[in-house]
Steps between C-alpha positions, in 0.01 A plus 500: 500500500717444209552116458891376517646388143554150480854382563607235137908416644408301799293218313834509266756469791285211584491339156907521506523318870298176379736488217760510730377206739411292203816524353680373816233230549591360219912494543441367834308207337773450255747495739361278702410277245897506353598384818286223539596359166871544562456351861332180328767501240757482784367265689433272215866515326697552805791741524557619127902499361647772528656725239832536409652863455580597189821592548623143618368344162855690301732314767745391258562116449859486481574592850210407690582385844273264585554507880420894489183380312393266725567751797324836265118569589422595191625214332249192366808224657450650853092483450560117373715434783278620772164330373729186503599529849125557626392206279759271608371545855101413417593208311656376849195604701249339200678207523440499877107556445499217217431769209732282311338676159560835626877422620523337110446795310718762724805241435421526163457866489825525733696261265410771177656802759796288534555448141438870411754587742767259383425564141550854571859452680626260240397766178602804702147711473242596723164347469249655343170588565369278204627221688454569859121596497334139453722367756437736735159556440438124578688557798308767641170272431650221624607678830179644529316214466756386828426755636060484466575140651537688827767269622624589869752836510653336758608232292613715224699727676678181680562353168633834371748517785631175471532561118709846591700315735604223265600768247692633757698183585547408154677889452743426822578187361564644151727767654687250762602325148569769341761609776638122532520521126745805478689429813576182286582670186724761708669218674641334170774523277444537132716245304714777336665547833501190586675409150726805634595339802615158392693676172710700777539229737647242191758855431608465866612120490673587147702768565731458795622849421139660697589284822848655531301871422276396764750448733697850397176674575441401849810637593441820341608810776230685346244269651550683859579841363252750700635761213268328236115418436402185631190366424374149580208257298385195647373300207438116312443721182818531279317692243299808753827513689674568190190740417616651826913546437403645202293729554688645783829549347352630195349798664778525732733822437843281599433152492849338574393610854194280526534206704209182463480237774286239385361229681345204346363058564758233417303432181526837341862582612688403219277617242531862716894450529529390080288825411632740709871384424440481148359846436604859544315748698647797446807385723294513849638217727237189590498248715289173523432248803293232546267499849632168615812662526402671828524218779410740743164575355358131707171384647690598851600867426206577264121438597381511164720225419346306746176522401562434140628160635142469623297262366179755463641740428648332224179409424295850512792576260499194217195344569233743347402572918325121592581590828315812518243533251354817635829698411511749210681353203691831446685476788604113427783582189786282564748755469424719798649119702792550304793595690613700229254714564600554851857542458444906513441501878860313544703818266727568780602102589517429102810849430598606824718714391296738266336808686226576226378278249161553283274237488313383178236230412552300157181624357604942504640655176719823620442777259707781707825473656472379826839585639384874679263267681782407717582866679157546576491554885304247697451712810650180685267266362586161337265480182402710242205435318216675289182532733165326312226670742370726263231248501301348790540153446875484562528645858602255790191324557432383160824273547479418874299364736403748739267283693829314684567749793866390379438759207291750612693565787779562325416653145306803384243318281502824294871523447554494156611252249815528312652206233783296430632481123738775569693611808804611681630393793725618721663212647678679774148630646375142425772336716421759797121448492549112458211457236580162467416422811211659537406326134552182678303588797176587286567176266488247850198738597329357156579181461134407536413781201279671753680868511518477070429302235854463350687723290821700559328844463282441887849402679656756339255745667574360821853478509607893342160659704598773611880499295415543193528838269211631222666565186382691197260315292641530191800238607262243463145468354345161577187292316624436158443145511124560646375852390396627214460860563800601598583887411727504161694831625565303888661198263714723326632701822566195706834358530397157592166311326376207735286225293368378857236290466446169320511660165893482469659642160643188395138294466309503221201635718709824593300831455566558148485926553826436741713234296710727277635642852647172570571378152765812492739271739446184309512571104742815465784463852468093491551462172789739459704330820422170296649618194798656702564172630492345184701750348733421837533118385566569176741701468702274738407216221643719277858538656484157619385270168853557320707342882244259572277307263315321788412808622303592223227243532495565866405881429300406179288305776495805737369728246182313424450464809464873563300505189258276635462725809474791244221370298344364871531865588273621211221211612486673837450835402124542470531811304389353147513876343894583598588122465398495102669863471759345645555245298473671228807688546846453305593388903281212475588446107853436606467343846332224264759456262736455740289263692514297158834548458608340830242166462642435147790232501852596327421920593782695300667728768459774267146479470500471872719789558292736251210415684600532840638821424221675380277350730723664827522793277149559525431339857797771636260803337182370697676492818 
């Protein structure tokens, strides 16, 4: 038989296989070797820092935001930060288990976070990597070292708890301040006005000529003509009401057919009737009363009255809330006890005779004219107001309490919202409906605070439910004096801005991105009135001096007087930018020469007369 040639590839496929399994052997053993090395150097260091990205190393110094650093994950403040918290929790639970040496050097180490962290908000820059990696790497041994003393979880996660809720009161508490703080701030009146107030109410007592205008006004026929505009402002605040005159008439198409009923205390009412006397707007008729005025408006016909006779509620008011120290501070501002404030759900008592009348609070700037808001058709109803339920929080039941069957029996908890600020009324659909009444019955219904907190937004509800008319929403856009993100093209198509909130316009901490809206009413209108008034008075001087010399000091002393409230003016105006360009201005140039010219002793009439006429001259162009 012929013998079978040997076969040579199968010892070489065989050669090629061990190679194989060596090879793998050998990565298998390095792999497992790697990993017992890093394992060892894991457990021996602890948790390693970690790196920062790159890309948060170019943050740029100038405007770094510390709070967004503290709250970025990449960041080295927020890594600093969180080691600190975890570290200030062992060194409680050492110091429970007598490792006094141990709680020693993570108060040390939690001291060098600390001043990292303020060193970095004081200079403006984020910390570095340079300096956060000793720190932290101490930490992490330090915490692992806490950690290898195996002290009881339970114990640590009860400390950890009672460290979270600490933080946690400490926040509420920070925030309950923070509210009492601004309610303050909204509450007072800067000095300017205040200034404002007593100039005006010195003018009254010196000039008996404003108490017989007073008295000429009152009886004006055109107070209970239905064929104008009336609008009424219940207000302590000379200069927003004035804000609010101004404003209207100027965007008003006939304003000799604007009517203003103002309402105001017994301590503001003659610096409302000297102002309003004294200046020009635009020959619309005004009228000014005091609330004390209105004897009917007693503790037996009114039930709010009566309970602001109360001696707590008096005190939930004015006394920061010691009788209830549970309630939220928000709802405590004084001014929602003032009567003032109330006086728009007694309209029909206070002008009996008017059918329609728009209703506007002292702290709206009109930029539209307002007077088509009177034929729109109310369907019947009494009110007509803007709707605010494009949100969720303003429906019925975030301003009631629906858990007294008194409420929920009666009201649709979903209803939705709709604000005051800016209304009309129709007072002959008020009358038939009796909303006063039904006002009254809601107020006796709460005089325990258990239905709402307080507020005249909740009664308000209550009292038009059912009566009251959606208008569109560009007659009034609400939340300048609380948001910030309000839409720039809604602002310019409304025809009424609302600052509601605590931020008014005329504090220092108004919202800055709003002001100029407001400061339209105060530096360019206000100031022109003020000039025609002074251009009034002087020209009267003028025909007077030659008859009369007394007269002349007795007008000299009128005319700085209204220079005082001139330069008073451009104090209140927060709107440094216009008030420099302002003053600036050949106006200003000669306003000031003529303010000289009147304080100097032995004045030459012709130097007077030169002045004065150039000054009306260009005072007549601006208006």
């Amino acid at each position: 038989m012929r013998r079978r040639a040997p076969e040579f590839r199968r010892p070489a496929r065989r050669r090629l296989s061990d190679w194989i399994w060596w090879l793998l052997g050998i990565f298998v053993v390095a792999g497992l070797v790697l990993f017992i090395v890093h394992h060892h150097h894991h457990d021996r260091f602890g948790p390693p820092i970690r790196e920062k990205a790159p890309v948060a190393e170019d943050i740029p110094h100038g405007s770094l935001n510390f709070t967004r650093e503290l709250l970025s994950s990449t960041s080295f403040a927020r890594q600093l930060a969180d080691q600190m918290t975890l570290a200030k929790a062992f060194v409680v639970i050492a110091k429970e288990h007598s490792n006094l040496q141990l709680a020693w050097e993570l108060s040390s180490q939690i001291r060098n976070c600390q001043r990292l962290l303020s060193q970095a908000a004081v200079k403006g820059k984020p910390v570095t990597r340079e300096e956060a990696h000793p720190v932290v790497s101490r930490l992490a041994q330090l915490i692992y070292n806490a950690q290898d003393s195996h002290y009881d979880i339970s114990t640590v996660i009860t400390t950890l708890k009672n460290h979270a809720l600490a933080l946690e009161e400490r926040a509420n508490a920070a925030t309950a301040q923070s509210a009492a703080f601004g309610r303050l701030a909204a509450e007072t009146m800067p000095k300017s006005l205040h200034c404002l107030n007593i100039k005006l109410t010195e003018e009254w007592f010196r000039d008996p000529i404003l108490r017989k205008l007073g008295d000429e006004h009152r009886n004006s026929p055109r107070l209970t003509d239905n064929n104008l505009y009336h609008f009424c402002i219940f207000s302590d605040n000379v200069l927003a009401t004035s804000v609010v005159v101004n404003s209207t008439v100027s965007n008003a198409e006939h304003p000799q057919q604007l009517v203003f009923h103002v309402v105001t205390d017994e301590v503001n009412y003659l610096s409302m009737m000297t102002w309003f006397l004294g200046n020009d707007f635009k020959g619309c008729t005004i009228e000014v009363w005091r609330i004390e005025e209105f004897s009917w408006l007693n503790a037996s016909y009114s039930p709010l009255v009566k309970q602001l006779l109360d001696g707590r509620t008096q005190a939930y008011y004015f006394m920061g809330g010691s009788v209830d120290q549970n309630g939220e501070t928000k709802f405590r501002n004084s001014k929602f006890a003032s009567l003032l404030n109330h006086l728009r759900f007694y309209i029909p008592q206070i002008y009996p005779l008017l059918e329609k009348v728009v209703f506007l609070d002292d702290d709206v700037v009109v930029q539209k004219d307002l007077t088509p808001l009177f034929s729109v058709e109310l369907h019947g109803n009494v009110i007509g107001a803007v709707e605010t339920c494009l949100e969720a929080f303003h429906r019925f039941y975030k301003y009631l309490n629906f858990s007294n069957p008194l409420i929920s029996l009666k009201i649709d908890p979903q209803a939705c919202g709709w604000a005051f600020g800016m209304n009309i009324f129709d007072l002959i659909a008020w009358k038939k409906a009796n909303v006063t009444a039904m006002y009254h019955y809601w107020q006796q219904q709460n005089a325990d605070r258990m239905l709402w907190k307080t507020g005249t937004l909740p009664p308000g509800l209550l009292a038009f439910y059912g009566l009251m008319e959606p208008l569109d929403r560009r007659w009034h856009v609400l939340g300048l004096g609380y948001d910030l993100d309000i839409d720039d093209r809604l602002i310019e198509s409304a025809a009424v801005l609302h600052y509601s909130g605590n931020l008014k316009p005329w504090l220092k901490l108004a919202i800055s991105r709003y002001q100029h809206l407001w400061n339209r009413g105060t530096s360019n209108i206000m100031l022109a009135n003020t000039y025609f008034f002074l251009f009034k008075i002087t020209n009267t001087f003028l025909k007077q001096q030659q008859k009369c010399p007394q007269y002349h000091h007795f007008v000299r002393s009128k005319i700085i007087h209204a220079c005082t409230v001139i330069d008073l003016i451009l104090d209140i105006n927060a709107d440094i930018a216009k008030r420099n360009q302002f003053m600036k201005s050949q106006f200003f140039q000669q306003y000031m020469a003529y303010k000289s010219c009147f304080k100097s002793p032995g004045l030459p009439p012709s130097h007077v007369s030169g002045s004065m006429h150039d000054l009306g001259e260009m005072n007549l162009q601006t208006m």
